[in-house]
C-alpha positions as CSV (number, residue, x, y, z in Angstrom):
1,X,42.5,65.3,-13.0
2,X,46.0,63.7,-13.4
3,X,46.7,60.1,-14.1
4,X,48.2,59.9,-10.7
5,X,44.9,61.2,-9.0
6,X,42.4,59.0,-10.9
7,X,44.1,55.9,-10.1
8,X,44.0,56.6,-7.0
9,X,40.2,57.5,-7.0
10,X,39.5,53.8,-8.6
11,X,41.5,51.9,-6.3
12,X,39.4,53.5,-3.5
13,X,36.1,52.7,-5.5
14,X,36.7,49.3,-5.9
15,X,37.6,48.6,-2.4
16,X,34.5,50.1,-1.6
17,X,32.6,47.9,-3.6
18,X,34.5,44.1,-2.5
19,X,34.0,44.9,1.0
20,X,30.1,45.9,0.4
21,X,29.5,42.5,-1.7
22,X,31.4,40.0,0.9
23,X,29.3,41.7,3.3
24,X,26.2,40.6,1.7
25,X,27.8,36.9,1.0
26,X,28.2,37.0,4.4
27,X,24.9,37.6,4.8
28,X,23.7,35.1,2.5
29,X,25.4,32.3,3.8
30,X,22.9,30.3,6.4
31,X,25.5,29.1,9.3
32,X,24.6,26.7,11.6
33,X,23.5,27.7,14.8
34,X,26.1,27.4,17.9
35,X,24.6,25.0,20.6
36,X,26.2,25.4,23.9
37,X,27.2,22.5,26.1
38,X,25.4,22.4,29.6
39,X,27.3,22.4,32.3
40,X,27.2,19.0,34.2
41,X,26.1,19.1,37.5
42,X,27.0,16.2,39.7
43,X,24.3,14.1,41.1
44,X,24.1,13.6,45.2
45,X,25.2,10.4,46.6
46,X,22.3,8.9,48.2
47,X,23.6,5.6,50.1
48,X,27.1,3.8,50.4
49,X,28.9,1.8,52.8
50,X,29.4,2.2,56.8
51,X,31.2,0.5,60.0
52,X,30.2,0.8,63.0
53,X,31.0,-0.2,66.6
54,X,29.6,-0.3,69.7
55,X,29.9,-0.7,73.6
56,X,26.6,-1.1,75.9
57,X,25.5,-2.2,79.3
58,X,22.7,-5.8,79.7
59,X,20.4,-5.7,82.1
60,X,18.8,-9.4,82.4
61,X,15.1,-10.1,83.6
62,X,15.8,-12.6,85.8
63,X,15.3,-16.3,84.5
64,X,12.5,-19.1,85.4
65,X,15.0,-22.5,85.3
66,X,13.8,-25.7,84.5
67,X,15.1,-28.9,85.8
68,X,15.1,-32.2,83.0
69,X,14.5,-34.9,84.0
70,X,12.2,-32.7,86.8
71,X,13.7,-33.9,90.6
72,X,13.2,-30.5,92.4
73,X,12.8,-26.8,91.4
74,X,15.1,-24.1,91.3
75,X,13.8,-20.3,93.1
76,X,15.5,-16.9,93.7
77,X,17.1,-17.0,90.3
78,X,18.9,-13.7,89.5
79,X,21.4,-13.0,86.5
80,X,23.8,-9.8,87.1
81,X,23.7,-7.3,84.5
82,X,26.8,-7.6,82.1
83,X,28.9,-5.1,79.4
84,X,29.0,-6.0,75.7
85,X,30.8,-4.7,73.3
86,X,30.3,-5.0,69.2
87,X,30.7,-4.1,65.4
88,X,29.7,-4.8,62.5
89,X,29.1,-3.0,58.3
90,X,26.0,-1.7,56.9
91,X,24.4,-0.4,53.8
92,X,22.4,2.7,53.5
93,X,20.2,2.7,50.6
94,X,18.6,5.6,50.6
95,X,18.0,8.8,53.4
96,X,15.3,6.4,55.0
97,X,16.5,3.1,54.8
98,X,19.6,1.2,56.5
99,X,20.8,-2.2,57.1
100,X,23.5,-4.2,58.6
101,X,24.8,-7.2,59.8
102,X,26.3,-7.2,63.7
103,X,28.3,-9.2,65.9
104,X,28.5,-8.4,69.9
105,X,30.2,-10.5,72.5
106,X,28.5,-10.0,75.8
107,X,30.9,-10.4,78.7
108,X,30.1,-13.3,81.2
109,X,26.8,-13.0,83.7
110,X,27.0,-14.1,87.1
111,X,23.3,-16.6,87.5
112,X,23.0,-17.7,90.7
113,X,19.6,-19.8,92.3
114,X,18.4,-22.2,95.1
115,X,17.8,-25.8,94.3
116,X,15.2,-27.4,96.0
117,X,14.7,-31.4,95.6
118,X,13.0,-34.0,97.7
119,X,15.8,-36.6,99.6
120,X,14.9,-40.3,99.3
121,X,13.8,-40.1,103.5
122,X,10.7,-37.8,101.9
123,X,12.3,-34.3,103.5
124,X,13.6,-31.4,101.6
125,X,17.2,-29.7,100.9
126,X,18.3,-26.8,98.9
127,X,21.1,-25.6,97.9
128,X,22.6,-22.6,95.8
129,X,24.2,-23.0,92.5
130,X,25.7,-20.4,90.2
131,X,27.5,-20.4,87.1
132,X,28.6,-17.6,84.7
133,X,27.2,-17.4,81.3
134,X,28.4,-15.4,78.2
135,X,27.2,-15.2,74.6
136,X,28.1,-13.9,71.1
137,X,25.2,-12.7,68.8
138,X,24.9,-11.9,65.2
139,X,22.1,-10.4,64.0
140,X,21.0,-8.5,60.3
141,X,19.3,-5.6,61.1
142,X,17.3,-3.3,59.3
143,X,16.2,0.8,60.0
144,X,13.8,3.2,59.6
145,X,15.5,6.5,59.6
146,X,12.5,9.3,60.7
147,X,14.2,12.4,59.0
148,X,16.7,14.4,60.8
149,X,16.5,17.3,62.4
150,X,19.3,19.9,64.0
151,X,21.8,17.1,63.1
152,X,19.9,14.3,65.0
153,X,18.1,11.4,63.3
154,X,15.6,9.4,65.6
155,X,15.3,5.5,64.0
156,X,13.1,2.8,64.7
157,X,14.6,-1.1,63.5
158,X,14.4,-4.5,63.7
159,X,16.9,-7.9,63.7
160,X,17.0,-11.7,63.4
161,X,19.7,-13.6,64.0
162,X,21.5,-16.4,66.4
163,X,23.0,-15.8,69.7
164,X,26.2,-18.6,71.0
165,X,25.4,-19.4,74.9
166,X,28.0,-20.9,76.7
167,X,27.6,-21.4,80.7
168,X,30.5,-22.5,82.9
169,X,31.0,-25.1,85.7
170,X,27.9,-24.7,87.8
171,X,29.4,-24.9,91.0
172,X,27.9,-24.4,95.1
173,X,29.6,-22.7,97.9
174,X,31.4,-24.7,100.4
175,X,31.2,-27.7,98.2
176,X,32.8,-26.5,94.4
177,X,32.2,-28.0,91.3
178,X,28.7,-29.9,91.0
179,X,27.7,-29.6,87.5
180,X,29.0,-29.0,83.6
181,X,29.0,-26.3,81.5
182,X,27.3,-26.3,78.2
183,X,26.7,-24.1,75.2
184,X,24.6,-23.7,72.3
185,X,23.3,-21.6,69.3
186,X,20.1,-20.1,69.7
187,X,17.5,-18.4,67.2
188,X,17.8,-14.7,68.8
189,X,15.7,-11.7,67.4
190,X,15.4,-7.6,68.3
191,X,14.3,-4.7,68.5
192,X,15.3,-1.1,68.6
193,X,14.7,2.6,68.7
194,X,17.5,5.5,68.9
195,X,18.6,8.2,67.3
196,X,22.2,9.3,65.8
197,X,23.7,13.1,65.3
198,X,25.7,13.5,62.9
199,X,29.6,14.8,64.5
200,X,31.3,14.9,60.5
201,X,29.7,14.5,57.1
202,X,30.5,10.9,57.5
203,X,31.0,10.3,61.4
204,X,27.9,9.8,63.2
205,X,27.5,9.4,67.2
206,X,24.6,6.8,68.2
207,X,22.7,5.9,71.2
208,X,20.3,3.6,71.1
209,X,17.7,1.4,73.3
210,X,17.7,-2.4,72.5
211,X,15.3,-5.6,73.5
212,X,17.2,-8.2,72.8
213,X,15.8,-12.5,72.8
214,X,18.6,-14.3,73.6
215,X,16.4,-17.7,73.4
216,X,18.0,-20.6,76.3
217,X,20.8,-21.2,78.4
218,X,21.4,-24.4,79.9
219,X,23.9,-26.8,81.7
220,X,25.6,-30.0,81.5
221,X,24.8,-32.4,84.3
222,X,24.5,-31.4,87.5
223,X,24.5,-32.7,90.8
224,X,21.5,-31.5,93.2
225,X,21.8,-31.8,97.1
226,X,19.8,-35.3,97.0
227,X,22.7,-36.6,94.9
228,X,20.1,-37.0,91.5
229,X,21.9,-35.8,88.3
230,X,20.1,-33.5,85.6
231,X,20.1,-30.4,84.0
232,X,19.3,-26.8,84.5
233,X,17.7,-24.8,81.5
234,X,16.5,-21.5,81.4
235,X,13.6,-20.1,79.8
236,X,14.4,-18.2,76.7
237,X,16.8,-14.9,77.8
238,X,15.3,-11.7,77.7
239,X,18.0,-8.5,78.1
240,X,17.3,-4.7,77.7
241,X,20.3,-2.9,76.7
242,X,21.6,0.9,76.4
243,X,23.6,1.2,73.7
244,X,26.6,3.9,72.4
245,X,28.6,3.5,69.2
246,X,30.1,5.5,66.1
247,X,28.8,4.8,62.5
248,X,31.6,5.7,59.6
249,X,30.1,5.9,56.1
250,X,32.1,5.5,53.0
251,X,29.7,7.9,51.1
């Protein structure tokens, strides 16, 4: 074997060798395991923000009207059915439970009624009065939403609030003014039952049945037809109304 050759031969053995011992240090060496970040999964939004708005259509039971001081009584009361239209912002906290706080102006209501009295001879006269009355209401309301199902979500709820009631000149045919206007806040509570579908992920179409308790209506003085002066006063309001409106939620 030549010089040349051997060398050769130990170069080769000795490279052998390192890479079999940094092997085993490689093997030695205890490394700390590699722990793998989870991937963050973003949680679902479960309540937020919403508008809403709404139009509907009154329809008044007809009113029992009170005379103070009492010089006669007033009969075939009737109160026309009105529009109303409304809005207001909400909260939903969670998939079952909403609330919100509404305003609705209802657009003036024709009353009309006969007013009987006594006349100082002992005989009787009537005659009819009317006036137009109109009212703003704020309520906070608060839903039960049953679950929902093909889109549609059937809700029960409730609401306290005040209603404004304001009635114009009370006036008679053939004769014109007899009697003031008046106006004042009322404690006014309701109930509801509806149900909304769901148009967008965050547009919602409603419809909705309302009983609303508007509390009482009254007038300023007023002349009867045996020249006495007092004033007419409703007993407390009571409206059904059909509802429509869109809901927007921030969520």
């Amino acid at each position: 074997m030549t010089m040349r050759t051997f060398a050769k031969a130990a170069s080769a053995l000795l490279g052998a060798v390192l890479s079999v011992s940094a092997a085993q240090a490689a093997d030695i060496i205890d490394y700390p395991p590699i722990i793998e970040t989870p991937e963050v999964i973003p949680l679902d939004v479960v309540g937020g923000w919403y508008l809403r708005g709404d139009i509907g259509y009154k329809f008044y039971r007809d009113p029992d009207i009170s005379l103070k001081p009492h010089v006669g009584s007033v009969t075939n009361t009737s109160l026309d059915d009105t529009g109303l239209i409304g809005a207001g912002i909400g909260y939903q906290f969670n998939d079952y439970l909403r609330a919100d706080l509404t305003t609705d102006y209802e657009f003036k209501s024709g009353f009309k009624g006969t007013f009987h009295c006594v006349t100082a001879c002992g005989g009787f006269t009537s005659a009819t009065a009317e006036t137009d009355i109109d009212a703003w209401t704020t309520l906070v309301n608060v839903y039960a939403d049953l679950g929902t199902y093909g889109g549609i979500t059937p809700y029960v709820g409730a609401g306290i609030g005040g209603t404004y009631l304001r009635t114009s000149s009370v006036t008679s045919p053939g004769i014109g003014k007899i009697g003031d206007g008046d106006s004042e806040w009322n404690f006014a509570w309701a109930l509801t039952a509806g149900a909304s579908y769901a148009l967008t992920e965050q547009l919602s179409l409603d419809l909705n049945y309302r009983y609303l308790n508007l509390g009482e209506a009254k007038t300023g003085d007023t002349f009867t037809a045996c020249g006495c002066v007092t004033k007419a006063e409703t007993d407390k309001l009571q409206a059904h109304e059909i509802r429509l409106g869109l809901r927007y939620a921030f969520y």
